[in-house]
N, C-alpha and C positions, 0 to 999 in steps of 0.2 A: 666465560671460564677460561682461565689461560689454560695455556697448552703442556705437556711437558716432553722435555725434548729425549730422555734415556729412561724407561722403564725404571722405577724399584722395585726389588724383590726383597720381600720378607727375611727369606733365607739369607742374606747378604746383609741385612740392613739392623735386622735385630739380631739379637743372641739370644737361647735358651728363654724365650719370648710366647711359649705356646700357648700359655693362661689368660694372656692377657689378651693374644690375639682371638683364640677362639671364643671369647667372652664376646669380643668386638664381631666377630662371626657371626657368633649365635643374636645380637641385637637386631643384627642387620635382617636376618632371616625372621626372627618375630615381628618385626617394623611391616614384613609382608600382611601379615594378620590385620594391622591399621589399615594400610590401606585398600586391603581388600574390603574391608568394613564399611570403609569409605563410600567404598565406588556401589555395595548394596545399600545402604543409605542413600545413596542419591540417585538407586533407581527407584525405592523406593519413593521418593518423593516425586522422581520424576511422571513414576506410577500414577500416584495421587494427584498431580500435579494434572494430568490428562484426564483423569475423571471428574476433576472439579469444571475445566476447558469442556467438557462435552456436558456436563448439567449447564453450562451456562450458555453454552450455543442450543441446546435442548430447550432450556426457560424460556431463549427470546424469539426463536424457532417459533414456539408456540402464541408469544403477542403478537409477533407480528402476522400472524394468521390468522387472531383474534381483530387485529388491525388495519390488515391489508384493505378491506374496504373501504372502510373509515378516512384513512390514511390515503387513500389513490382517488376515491370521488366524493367524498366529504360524506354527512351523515341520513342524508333526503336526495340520491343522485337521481335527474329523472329517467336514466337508462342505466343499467347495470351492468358494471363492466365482466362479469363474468369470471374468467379466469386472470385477466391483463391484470397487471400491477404497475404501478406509478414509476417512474424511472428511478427517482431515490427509495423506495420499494426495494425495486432488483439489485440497487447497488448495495442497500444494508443486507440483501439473500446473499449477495457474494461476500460481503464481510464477515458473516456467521460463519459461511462453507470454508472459509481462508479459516475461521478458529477450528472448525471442525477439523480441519484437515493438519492444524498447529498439534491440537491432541492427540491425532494419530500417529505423527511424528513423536513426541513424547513418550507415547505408552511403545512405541518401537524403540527407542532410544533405551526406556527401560528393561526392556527386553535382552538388548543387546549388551547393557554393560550386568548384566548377570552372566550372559553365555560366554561372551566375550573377551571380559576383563575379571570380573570377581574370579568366574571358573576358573582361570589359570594361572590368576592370583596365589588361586588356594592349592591345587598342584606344584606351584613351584615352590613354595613356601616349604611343604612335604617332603619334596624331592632334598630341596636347600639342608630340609634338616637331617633328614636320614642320612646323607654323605658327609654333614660337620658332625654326627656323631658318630658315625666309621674313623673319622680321623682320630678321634678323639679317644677311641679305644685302640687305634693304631698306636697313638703316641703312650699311652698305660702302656703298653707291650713294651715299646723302646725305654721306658725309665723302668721297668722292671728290669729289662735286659740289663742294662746300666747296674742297677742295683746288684745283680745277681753277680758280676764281673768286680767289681767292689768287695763283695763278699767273698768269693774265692780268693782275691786275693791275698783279703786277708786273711784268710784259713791258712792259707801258703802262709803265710808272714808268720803265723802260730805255728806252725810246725818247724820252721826253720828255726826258731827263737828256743824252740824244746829240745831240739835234737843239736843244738850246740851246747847248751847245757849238761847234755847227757855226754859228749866228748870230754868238757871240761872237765865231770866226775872222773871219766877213766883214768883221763890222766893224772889228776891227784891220787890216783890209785895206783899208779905206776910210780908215783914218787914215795908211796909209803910203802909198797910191797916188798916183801922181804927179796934173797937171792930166789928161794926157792922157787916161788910164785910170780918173779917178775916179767920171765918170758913169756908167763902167758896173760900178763896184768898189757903186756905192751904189745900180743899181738890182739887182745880185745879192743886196744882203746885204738889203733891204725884200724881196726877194720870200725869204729862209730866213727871216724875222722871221715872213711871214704864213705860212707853214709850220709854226714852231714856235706859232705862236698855234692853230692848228689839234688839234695833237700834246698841247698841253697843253690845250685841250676835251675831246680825249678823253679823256685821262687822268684829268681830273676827273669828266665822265659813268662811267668805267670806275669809280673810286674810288666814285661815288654806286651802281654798279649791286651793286660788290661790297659793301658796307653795307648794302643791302638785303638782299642774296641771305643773309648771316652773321647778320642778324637773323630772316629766315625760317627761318634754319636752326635755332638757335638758341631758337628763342620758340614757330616753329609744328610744324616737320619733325621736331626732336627730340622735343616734348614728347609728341607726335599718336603716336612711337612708344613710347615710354615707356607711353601711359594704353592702346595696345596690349599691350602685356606684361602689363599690370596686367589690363588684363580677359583675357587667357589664362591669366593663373595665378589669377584669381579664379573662373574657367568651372572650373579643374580642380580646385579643391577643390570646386564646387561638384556637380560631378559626381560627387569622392569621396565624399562626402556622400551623395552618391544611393547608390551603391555601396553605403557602411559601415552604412546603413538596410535595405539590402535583405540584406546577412548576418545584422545583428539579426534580423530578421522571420527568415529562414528557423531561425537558431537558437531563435529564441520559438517560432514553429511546432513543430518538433520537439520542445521543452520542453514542449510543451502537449498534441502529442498522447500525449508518454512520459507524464504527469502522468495522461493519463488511463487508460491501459494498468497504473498503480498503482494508480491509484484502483480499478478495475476489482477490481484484486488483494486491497487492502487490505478490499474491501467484502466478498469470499471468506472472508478472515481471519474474522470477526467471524459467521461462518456458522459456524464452526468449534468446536461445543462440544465440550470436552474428552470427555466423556459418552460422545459418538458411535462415539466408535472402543473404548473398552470395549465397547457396548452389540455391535458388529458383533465383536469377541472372541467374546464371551459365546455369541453366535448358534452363529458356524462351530466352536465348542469343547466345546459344551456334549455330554459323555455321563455312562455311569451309571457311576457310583463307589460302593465298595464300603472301608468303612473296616478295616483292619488289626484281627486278632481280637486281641484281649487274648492277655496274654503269660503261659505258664503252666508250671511246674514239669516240667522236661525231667532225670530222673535220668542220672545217670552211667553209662555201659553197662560200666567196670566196677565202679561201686559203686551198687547198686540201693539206694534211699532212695526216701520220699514225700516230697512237699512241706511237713508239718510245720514250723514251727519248733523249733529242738532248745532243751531245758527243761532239759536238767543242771546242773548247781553249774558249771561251770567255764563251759557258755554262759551261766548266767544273771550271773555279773562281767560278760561283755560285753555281753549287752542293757540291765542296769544302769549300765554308764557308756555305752554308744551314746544311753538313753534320759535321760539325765540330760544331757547334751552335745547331746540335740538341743531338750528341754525348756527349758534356757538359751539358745539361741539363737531359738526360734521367736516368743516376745512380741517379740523387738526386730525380726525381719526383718518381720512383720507391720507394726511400726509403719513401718519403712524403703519397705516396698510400697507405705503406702496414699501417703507423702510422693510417693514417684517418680510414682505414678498421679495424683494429682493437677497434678505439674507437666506431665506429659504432657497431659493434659488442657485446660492452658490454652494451651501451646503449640498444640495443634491448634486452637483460639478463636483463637487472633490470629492462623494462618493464613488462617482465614474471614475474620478480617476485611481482612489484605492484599489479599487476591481479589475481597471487596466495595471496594476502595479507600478503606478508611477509616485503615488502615495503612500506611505507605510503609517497612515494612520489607524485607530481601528475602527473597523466598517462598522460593528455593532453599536460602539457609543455612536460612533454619526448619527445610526439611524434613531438611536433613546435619541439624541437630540436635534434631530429632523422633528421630530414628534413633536417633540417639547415648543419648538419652534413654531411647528404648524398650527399646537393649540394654543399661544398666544395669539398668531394670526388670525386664528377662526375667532376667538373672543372680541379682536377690535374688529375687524370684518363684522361679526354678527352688530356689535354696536353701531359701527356706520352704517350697515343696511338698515341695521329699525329708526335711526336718525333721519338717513335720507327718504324713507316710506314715509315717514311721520311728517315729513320738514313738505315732499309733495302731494299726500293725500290734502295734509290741512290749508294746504294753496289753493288747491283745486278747489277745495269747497269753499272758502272765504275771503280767497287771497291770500296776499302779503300781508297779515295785521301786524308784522312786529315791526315795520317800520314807523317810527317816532313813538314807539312803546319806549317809555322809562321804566324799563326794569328794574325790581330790586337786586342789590347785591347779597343773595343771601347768603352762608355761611354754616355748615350745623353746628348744633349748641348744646351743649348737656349744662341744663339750668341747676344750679345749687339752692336756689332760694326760691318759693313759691311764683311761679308765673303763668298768666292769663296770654292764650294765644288771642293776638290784635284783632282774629279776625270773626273768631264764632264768640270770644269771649271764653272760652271753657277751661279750667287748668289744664295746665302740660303736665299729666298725670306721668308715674312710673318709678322705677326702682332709682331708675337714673334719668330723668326727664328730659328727652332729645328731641330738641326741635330746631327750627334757623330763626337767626336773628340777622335783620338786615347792617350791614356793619357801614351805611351810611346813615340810613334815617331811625335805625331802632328798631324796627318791624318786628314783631316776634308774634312764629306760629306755629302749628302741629307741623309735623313731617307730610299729614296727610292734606293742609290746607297751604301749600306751599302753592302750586300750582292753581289756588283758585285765588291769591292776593291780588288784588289789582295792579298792572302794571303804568302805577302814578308815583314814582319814589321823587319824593322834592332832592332827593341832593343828598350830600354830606350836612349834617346838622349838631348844633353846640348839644350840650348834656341838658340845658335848661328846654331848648326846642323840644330833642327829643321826648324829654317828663313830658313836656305839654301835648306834644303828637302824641302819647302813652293813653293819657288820661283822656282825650280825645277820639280815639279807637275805641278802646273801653268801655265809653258811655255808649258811642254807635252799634259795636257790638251788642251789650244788654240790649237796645231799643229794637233791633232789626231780627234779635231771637227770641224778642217776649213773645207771648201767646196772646192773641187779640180780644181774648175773654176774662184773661186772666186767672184761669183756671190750671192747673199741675201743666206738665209737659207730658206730650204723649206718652203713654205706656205706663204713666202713672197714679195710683190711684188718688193718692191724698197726702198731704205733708202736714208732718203734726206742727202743731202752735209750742214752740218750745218757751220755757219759764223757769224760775226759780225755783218752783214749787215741784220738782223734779225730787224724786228719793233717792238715797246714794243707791241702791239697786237699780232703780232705773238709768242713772247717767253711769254707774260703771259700765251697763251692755252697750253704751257707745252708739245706742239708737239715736240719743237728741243730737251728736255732735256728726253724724252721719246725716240725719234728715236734713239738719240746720246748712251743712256745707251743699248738700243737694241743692237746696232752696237757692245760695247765693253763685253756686255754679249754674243754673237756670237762667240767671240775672234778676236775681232779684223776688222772686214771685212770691207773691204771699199765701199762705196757703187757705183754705177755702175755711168757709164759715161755718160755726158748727151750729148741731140742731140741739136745741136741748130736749132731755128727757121729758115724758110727765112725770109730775109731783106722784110718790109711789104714795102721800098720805102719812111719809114720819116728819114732815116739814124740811127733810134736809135736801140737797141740792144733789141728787146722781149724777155721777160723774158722765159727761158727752159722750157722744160719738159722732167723728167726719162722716159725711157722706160717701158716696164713693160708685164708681158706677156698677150697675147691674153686674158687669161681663166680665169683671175683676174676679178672679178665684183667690186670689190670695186672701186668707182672715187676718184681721188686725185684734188683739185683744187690748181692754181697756185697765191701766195698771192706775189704781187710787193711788194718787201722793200724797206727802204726809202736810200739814196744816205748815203755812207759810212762816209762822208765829217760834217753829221749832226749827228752824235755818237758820245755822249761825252762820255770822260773819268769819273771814279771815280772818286772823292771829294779825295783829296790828292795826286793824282795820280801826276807821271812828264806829265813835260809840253809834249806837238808834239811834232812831230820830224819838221826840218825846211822842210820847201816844203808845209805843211800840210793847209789847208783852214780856216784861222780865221772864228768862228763864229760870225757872225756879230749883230751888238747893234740893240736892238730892237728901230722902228720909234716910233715917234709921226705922231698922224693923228688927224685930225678933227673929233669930234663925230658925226653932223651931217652927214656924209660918203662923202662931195663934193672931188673932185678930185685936187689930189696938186701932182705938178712933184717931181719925186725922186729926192731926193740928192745927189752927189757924194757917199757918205757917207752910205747911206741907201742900204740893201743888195737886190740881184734883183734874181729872180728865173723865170722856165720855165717850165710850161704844159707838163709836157711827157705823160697824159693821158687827156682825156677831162673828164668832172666833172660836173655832174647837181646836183644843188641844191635840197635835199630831207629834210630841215626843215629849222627852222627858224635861222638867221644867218648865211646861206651857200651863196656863191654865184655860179654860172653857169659858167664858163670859158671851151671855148675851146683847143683841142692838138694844143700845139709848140705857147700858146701865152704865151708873157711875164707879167710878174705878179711882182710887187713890194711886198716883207717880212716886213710884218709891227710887227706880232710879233710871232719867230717865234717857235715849236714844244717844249711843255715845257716836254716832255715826254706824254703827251695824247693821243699821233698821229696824231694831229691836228695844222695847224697854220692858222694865218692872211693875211688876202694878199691885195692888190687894183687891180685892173683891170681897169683900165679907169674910169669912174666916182662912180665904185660901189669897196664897201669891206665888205667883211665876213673872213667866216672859207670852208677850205680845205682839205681834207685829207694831210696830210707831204708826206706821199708814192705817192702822185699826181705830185708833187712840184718838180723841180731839179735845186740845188742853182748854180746861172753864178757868178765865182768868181769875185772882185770887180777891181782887180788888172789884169786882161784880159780882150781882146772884148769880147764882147757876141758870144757864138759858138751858132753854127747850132746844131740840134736833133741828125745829123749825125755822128759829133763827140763826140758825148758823150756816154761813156762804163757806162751800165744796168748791176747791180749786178744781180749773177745767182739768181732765182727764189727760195723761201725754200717749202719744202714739208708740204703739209696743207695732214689733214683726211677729208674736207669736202665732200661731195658728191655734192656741188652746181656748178660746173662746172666740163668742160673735158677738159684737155688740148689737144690742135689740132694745124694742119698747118692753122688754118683761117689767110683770109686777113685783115680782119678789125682788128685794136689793139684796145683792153680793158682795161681798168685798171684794178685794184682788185678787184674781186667778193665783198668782204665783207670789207666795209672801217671802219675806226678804231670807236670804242663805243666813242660817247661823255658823256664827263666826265672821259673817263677812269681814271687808278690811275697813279700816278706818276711813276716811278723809287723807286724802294724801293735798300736797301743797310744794307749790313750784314760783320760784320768783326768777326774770329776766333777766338775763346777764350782761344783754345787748340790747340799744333801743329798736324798734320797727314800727317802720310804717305800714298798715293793713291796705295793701291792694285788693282789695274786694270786701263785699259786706259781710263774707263768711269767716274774715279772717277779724283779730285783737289788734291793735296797736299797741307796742308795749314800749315803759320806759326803764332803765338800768333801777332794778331793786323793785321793781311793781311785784305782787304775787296774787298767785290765783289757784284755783281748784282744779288738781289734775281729773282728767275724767277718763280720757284714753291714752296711754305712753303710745310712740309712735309705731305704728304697725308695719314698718318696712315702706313707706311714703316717704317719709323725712318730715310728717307733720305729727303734733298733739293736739286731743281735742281739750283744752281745760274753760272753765267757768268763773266768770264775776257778774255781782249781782242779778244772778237766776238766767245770765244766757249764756249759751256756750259755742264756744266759734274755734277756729282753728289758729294756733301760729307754729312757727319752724322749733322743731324738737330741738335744734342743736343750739337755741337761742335762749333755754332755760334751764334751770336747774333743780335739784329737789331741795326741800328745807325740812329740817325737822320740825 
């Protein structure tokens, strides 16, 4: 603020100024009231400010005394430290007492600018005002005074003004008065003359006194009040002043004693070697430990074995490829270990040195990535240690076998098209079918049969070797996993005999094209021979049952199919062969349902099972009656029939059609296709006498026949699989269930090929 070098005074500076100035006055004086406002406001907060600082040293006050245990010798210490606290314990006790003692300072500080500063705020504010308004009725007095000096005057000025007039009269009186009256017309009008000479002395003393009075007023009385004003509103800043110095000071105060109450704190800190609260761990934890015994060779309770390593030809391919696969990896993880230890190494160096501050990195990421560091470390470490255990246990026990081992190069492989591992022969089953393919000779095997291939690989090999090396596994495969009886494979009961003579309910449940791929992922087996029933005495043939062993719980039930004679061929297909049974043209019937004799013409069938109606549209017919085909098996498994005055629907597998061109046969001669193998558990097959039809007769409404032709040629690697050529079609049986195979049918057998390699047809 610059300086100034000669006082101004109001009085000197302004004129007749007093409005304006005591306005400016009275501003300055209420301006007191802000800031006195001010400074309670901000003890106010300061208030608050300290009770929020003591609930918060209060809250942590209290965890950490929840904690202090916990916190100083962990959660199970085996000696209890009693009263002692951990060194960074004590140091966070003296951080809370340094806020504690921060708030006590605040709640004093608000204290003080109440007493201090607001109080005298508001006193001089009072005082300020009570003296600008003494002025202020001082000054009223001097312009009344003013006023009133003005006003006599002019009363003087009326009177002088009147009393010259009243001369003037005389003396026109004296010019009109006769002799008579004139002496005394003129000694009236000399004596109003010394009258008005009188009248106008005054008036002129009055005019000199009131010039005076406007000039004191004026020059001494206004100014005298003005440099009044000035020095009260310069008393009141100066007082504010006084005031605004003593808030400073109490706020310095309080800064200086909080400064020190850190200080205090910070000097804790720096006590605080990290060391110390380990070393007080170490103390209250310390007991006797006993390390975990080595881990040793626990047999099987129900296959008693030693510990040995097993030496036979068949375990010695896998310790030969285990110790060959762990021999190639162990030089490079070695070298990979010593690289990672080293960079760990130096990352913990330049942790030292961020700690000595010779670093200005940050400690904390170091240590996130010391970490990170250390568990790549641990991960190729752990794989070299179980390389190098693996690479000398398997020495020890049989030597060096992978010297002049020809390894294969294996590879892994997610196969897209059907493939048979080289080595058990079984598909590489799965959503995405991952196994290795050797990428010199071809090899291809489970994930899990990697380690038991022989390690014989002839080489790099042309496309045509490898086909032949293919086909040649293959076969070896099927031969070394047949069953030497030729009976199921373990755990298997029986495999059905699949055929033609399958009903669309049967091959839609996906049974025949699941047995069927079973059977040729086995290699081959055929499934066992069936026993036939005895003759129940209606001549016709019961449908079989597999045998199956004793100890099998699963039931098989036995599903009748429908006569071979009512399988149509595919849409394009050639005709029959001659011999073969016209399917005959569907009747007309009466809707009403009355009874009308067949036709020459109309096809005629016969009951081989009796049949009760179980909904609406069915009719009841019993075994070995004739039944007229009015329309018949559109593929639903269902057809039309009349029986004497009534017609509905029948199961087709109920039905057996009498050719139209022969008499009618008896039940006796007529040959019952063998029976196909169902999973249901809703019947047993037995020698009973009584004959049953089908447990479970075909869904009404089923779906038609659906039909798929190839889009792409293939070639069938295995006996479960089709070979197909671009535009061949067949009978879908099951869309692909998440394998990437279909099971569809030609000529009554059904096998599997790759789903994305056909299409539907209408």
């Amino acid at each position: 603020m610059a300086g100034v070098d000669v006082a101004p005074r109001f009085g000197e500076e302004l004129k007749d100024a007093f409005k304006p100035v005591n306005a400016w006055v009275a501003n300055g004086i209420s301006w007191l009231d802000d800031i006195q406002q001010f400074y309670r406001d901000y003890s106010q907060l300061e208030k608050e400010y300290s009770i929020r600082l003591y609930a918060l040293a209060k809250r942590y006050f209290d965890k950490k005394a929840k904690k202090s245990s916990t916190l100083s010798v962990g959660d199970t210490p085996t000696m209890t430290p009693g009263s002692l606290e951990s060194a960074s314990v004590t140091t966070w006790t003296t951080q809370l007492t340094a806020l504690e003692n921060s708030a006590a300072e605040h709640e004093r500080l608000s204290s003080d600018l109440i007493q201090n500063v607001a109080g005298p705020l508001k006193a001089l504010s009072a005082q300020c005002e009570e003296i600008r308004k003494q002025h202020a009725e001082y000054a009223v007095k001097l312009e009344k005074e003013k006023d009133a000096s003005l006003a006599e005057l002019k009363k003087v000025k009326g009177g002088y003004d009147g009393i010259c007039q009243e001369v003037e009269a005389r003396r026109k009186k004296v010019d009109s008065a006769t002799d008579y009256g004139k002496q005394k017309a003129q000694n009236a009008y000399h004596q109003q003359l010394s009258d008005m000479r009188n009248v106008k002395n005054t008036y002129v003393i009055a005019i000199n006194v009131t010039n005076k009075q406007k000039e004191k007023y004026y020059h001494e009385y206004v100014p005298e009040l003005l440099d009044n004003l000035q020095d009260l509103s310069q008393t009141r800043t100066a007082k504010l002043n006084e005031i605004w110095s003593a808030a400073a000071q109490l706020e310095a105060s309080m800064l200086t004693r909080n400064v020190a109450h850190y200080r205090h704190a910070e000097q804790e800190i720096t006590r605080n070697n990290p060391i110390l609260d380990s070393a007080m761990f170490i103390t209250h934890n310390n007991q006797n430990w006993q390390e975990l015994p080595d881990m040793v060779f626990e047999p099987s309770p129900i296959w008693h074995d030693d510990g040995n390593i097993v030496v036979d030809e068949a375990a010695k391919i896998f310790l030969k490829n285990l110790l060959g696969k762990s021999k190639s990896q162990l030089k490079e993880l070695k070298q990979e270990v010593d690289k990672k230890r080293r960079e760990v190494e130096g990352l913990k160096r330049k942790r030292e040195s961020v700690r000595a501050g010779r670093d200005k990195s940050d400690e904390v990421e170091l240590v996130r990535t010391i970490l990170a560091m250390q568990d790549e470390l641990h991960q190729i470490d752990h794989r070299r240690l179980t390389a190098e255990i693996e690479t000398s246990t398997i020495v020890s026990a049989v030597g060096d076998v992978s010297l002049g081992a020809r390894n294969h190069t294996f590879k892994p492989q997610t196969f897209k098209i059907p493939t048979n591992c080289d080595l058990c022969g079984d598909r590489i089953w799965g959503l995405s079918a991952k196994g290795f393919d050797c990428k010199d000779c071809g090899f291809t095997c489970h994930s899990k049969c990697e380690l038991k291939v022989p390690a014989k690989c002839p080489g790099e090999q042309s496309k045509e070797e490898k086909k032949r090396l293919k086909a040649e596994r293959q076969e070896a495969a099927h031969v070394s996993h047949a069953p030497s009886n030729g009976g199921p494979p373990e755990g298997v009961s029986e495999l059905p005999a699949l055929s033609r003579s399958n009903t669309m309910n049967s091959l839609s449940s996906g049974y025949a094209a699941s047995a069927h791929r079973s059977v040729s992922g086995a290699g081959g087996l055929k499934p066992p021979v069936d026993e036939e029933a005895p003759d129940t005495g209606s001549g016709l043939a019961k449908p079989t049952i597999t045998s199956r062993p004793s100890t099998l719980t699963k039931r098989n039930r036995i599903v009748a199919p429908p006569p071979a004679a009512y399988i149509t061929e595919l849409p394009g297909q050639p005709e029959p062969k001659a011999g073969a049974p016209e399917l005959p043209a569907r009747s007309e019937h009466k809707s009403n349902g009355s009874f009308a004799k067949a036709k020459p013409s109309e096809p005629k069938g016969r009951m081989v099972y009796p049949y009760k109606a179980n909904g609406e549209g069915e009719i009841t017919v019993d075994e070995g009656k004739d039944v007229i085909i009015l329309e018949p098996d559109d593929g639903s498994g269902w057809m039309r029939v009349r029986h004497g005055f009534s017609e509905g629907l029948v199961p087709a597998s109920y039905v057996e059609a009498i050719p139209t061109s022969s008499a009618p046969t008896s039940p006796a001669t007529i040959d019952r296709p063998s029976s196909t193998y169902s999973n249901s558990s809703a019947s047993l097959g037995g020698n009973s006498t009584k004959k049953k039809g089908p447990v479970v007769a075909p869904k009404r409404g089923a779906k038609k026949l659906k039909y798929v032709e190839a889009i792409y040629e293939y070639e069938a690697r295995s006996d479960a699989e089709w070979s197909m050529s671009e535009g061949e079609k067949f009978v879908l049986v099951n869309k692909d269930a998440g394998d990437g195979w279909a099971d569809v049918e030609k000529g009554g057998v059904v096998k599997s090929v790759p789903a994305n390699y056909i299409q539907d047809v209408s």
